[in-house]
Each structure stands twice: as structure tokens, then as C-alpha cells.
N, C-alpha and C positions, 0 to 999 in steps of 0.2 A: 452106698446109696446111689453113686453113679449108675452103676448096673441095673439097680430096681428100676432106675428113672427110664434106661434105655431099652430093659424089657417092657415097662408099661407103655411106653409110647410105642414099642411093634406090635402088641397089642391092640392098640386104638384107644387104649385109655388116656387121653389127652391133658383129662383134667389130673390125674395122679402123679404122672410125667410132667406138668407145669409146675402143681405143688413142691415135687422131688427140686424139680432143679430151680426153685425160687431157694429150698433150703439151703442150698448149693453155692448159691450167688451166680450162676449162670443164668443170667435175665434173659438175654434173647435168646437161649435156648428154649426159657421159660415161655416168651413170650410168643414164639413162632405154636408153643403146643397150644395156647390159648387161640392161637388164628385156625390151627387146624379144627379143633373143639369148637370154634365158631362162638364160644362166650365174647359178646361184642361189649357187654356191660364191664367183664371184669376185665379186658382188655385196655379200656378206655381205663379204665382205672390205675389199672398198673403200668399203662408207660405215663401218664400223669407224674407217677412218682420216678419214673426208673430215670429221669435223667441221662437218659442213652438217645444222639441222635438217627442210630439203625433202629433204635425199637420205635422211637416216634415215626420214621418213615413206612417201617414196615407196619405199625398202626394204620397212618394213614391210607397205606395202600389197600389194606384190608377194608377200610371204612369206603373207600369208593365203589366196593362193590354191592353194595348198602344202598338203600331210596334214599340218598342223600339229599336230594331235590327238596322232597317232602318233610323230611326231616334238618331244620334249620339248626338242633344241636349240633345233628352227626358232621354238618356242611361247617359249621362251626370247628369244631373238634378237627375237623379235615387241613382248615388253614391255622390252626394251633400249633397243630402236630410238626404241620410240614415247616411253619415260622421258627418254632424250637430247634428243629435240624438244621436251620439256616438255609435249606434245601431249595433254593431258589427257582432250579429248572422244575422241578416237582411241581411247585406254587405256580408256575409259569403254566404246566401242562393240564395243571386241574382249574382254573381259569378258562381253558383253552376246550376243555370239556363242559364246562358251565355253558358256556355260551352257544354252545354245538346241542346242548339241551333244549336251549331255550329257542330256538332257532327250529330244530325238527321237533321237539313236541309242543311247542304252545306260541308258534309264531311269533314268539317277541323280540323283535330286533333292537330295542331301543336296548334291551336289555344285555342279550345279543353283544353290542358295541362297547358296555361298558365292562363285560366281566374280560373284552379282549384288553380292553385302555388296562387294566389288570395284569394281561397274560404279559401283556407286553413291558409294564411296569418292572418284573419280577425277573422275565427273562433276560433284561438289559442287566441285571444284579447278577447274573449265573455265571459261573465259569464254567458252565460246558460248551466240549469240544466243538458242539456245532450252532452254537449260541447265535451268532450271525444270521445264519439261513432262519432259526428258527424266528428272532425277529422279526426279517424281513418279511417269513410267513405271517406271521402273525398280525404286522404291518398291512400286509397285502388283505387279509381277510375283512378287517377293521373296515379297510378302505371301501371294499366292493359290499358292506353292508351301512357302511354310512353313506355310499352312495344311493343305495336304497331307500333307507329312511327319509334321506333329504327330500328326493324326487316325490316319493308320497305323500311329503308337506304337501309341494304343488300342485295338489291332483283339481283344485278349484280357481287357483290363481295361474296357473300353466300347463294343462293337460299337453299338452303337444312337449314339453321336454321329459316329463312321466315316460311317456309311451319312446322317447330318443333315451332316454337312458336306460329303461328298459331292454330297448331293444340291444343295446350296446353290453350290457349284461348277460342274455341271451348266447352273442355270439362270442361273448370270451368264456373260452374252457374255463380258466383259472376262477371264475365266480362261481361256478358251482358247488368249492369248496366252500363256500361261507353263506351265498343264498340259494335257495333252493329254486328251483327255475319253475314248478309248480305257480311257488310265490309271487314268482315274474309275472308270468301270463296270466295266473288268477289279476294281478291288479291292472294288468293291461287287458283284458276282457270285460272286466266290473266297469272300467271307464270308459268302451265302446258302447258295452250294454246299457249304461247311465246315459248315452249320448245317442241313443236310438239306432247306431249302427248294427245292429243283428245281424251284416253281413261279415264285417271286419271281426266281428265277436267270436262266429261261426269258424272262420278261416284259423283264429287262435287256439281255438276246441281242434281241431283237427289235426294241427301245426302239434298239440300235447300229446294227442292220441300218439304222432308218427313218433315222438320221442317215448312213448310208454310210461307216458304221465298219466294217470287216472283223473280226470277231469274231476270226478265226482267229488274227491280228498277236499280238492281246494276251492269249489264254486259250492255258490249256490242250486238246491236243486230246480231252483224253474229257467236256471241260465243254462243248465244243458240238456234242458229235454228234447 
């Protein structure tokens, strides 16, 4: 049956090859032919039961290639899987991708902050080799996007430290990892432009263009005509 299993999966018949070697007791051989077969259903299914922390990992890593965003089961199943394996730096990395989501496609930093309070929760749990650095990364990200958020409280009770912290984000590299510099200047523009400055506003459209920031992405369109 061995044989069967290993001519049908050079094949490409995934699902006959998963069957064979479920019969087998070879799980994660079983369970890698279900990845390649791309059944996400019976996948989920069967490391549910298999009680194997490489098949929950290999599960999960398979489900991150998935709209997992959109889908709150599979985002579910994703911190299951990886909690089951104990797999701490995993948990820490897919955290760490949550919030780089949330961040590049739906500007939400608040959000942003908290799936890192997360990445960082998990990674302190990890005993991988480079646990430390990745901390500290993930430390350092948290920080340059809660610096963010805080400043944009102020934008009515202290615009003038808005536009100082802004700019002080602007000019560290190491923030672009976590905010987008789009995001900067969009909110340091909205707040010249709210204050009638059209010239200071102008100079920041221009200051984007030179970095190959597409103004249009992140303003409004009557603030860059």
C-alpha cells in the first residue's frame, strides 16, 4: 500500500495518496498530501484530530496563505493550531503579520498596537534562538506606532507636537517598519490644510512626491489638486 500511496501522489493524485497513508498511520505524510491538494476543509479537519504538533504547525502555515483577515474561523483555527504546538515563535510571527495587515491595508493602528502587545506576549514564551532581537523588534514597532496613535489624540488639544512627532518619525528609518510614512504626512498635511496653511501643506505634497509616495493613496482629492 506504501507503493500505491507513493505512485499516486507522483501522480498528483493528492487526495488517493492522503487516503493511502491515513490507512497507514503516516499522518503527516497524509497531511502534507492534503496541503498540496489544497482541501482546506478536510485539512482542518484532520489535524483537529491528529494530535501531532508538525501537523498543527504545518496546518497553520498552510491556512496563512488563506484571506484569513476576512475570514475570522480560518484566523481562529490559525491561533489553535499554532497554541496546540505550543509553537510560541509561530504565534509571535503570525501576530506580527496581523498587525502589518492592519497597518497596510486598512490603516488601523489602534489595532495595529494591540495584535503586536500579542506578538510580543508570545515571543517572550519562545525559545527561539533569536528570541531577543525579535522582541526587541517587535518592541521597537509597538513603540513607533503608539507613538503615532498617541500624537493623533492631540491633533485639537496640541497640533504643534502632532506635526514634532511626526516629523521625528519621518526622519527615523527604523519607523517605516511599523508606520508608513504615507500616514505621516497624510496627517501632517490634513492638519496644515485644516489650519488654512496651503503653503506648508503644498511643501509636504511635494516632500512625498520626492520620496515616491503617491499623494493621491493617502489625501484627500481636493487637498492635492
Amino acid at each position: 500500500m506504501r507503493t500505491v500511496a507513493k505512485n499516486a501522489k507522483r501522480q498528483g493524485n493528492f487526495g488517493l495518496a492522503s487516503h493511502l497513508y491515513m490507512q497507514l498511520g503516516e499522518k503527516l505524510k497524509a497531511a502534507k498530501c492534503l496541503v498540496k491538494q489544497g482541501d482546506t476543509e478536510t485539512l482542518i479537519k484532520f489535524a483537529g484530530n491528529a494530535r501531532s504538533p508538525d501537523i498543527y504547525i504545518l496546518t497553520a502555515n498552510y491556512l496563512q496563505n488563506a484571506d484569513w483577515h476576512n475570514n475570522p474561523n480560518l484566523m481562529k483555527k490559525i491561533i489553535e493550531f499554532y497554541t496546540k504546538a505550543k509553537s510560541y515563535q509561530h504565534l509571535a510571527g503570525f501576530y506580527d503579520a496581523c498587525a502589518s495587515v492592519e497597518v497596510d491595508e486598512y490603516r488601523d493602528y489602534d489595532r495595529a498596537s494591540k495584535a503586536l502587545e500579542e506578538a510580543v506576549k508570545y515571543a517572550t514564551k519562545s525559545t527561539a534562538e533569536d528570541k531577543e532581537s525579535r522582541i526587541q523588534m517587535l518592541q521597537q514597532k509597538k513603540h513607533f506606532i503608539d507613538r503615532f496613535t498617541e500624537a493623533r489624540q492631540q491633533i485639537q488639544s496640541n497640533p504643534q507636537e502632532v506635526l514634532r512627532v511626526c516629523q521625528q518619525l519621518l526622519s527615523n528609518p527604523g519607523a517605516e517598519n511599523a508606520v508608513r510614512a504615507g500616514d505621516v504626512f497624510a496627517q501632517m498635511i490634513e492638519l496644515y490644510y485644516h489650519q488654512g496653511d496651503g503653503g506648508s501643506a503644498y511643501k509636504l505634497v511635494q516632500q512625498m512626491q520626492e520620496r515616491g509616495i503617491m499623494a493621491n493613496r493617502y489625501l484627500d482629492q481636493e487637498m492635492v489638486r
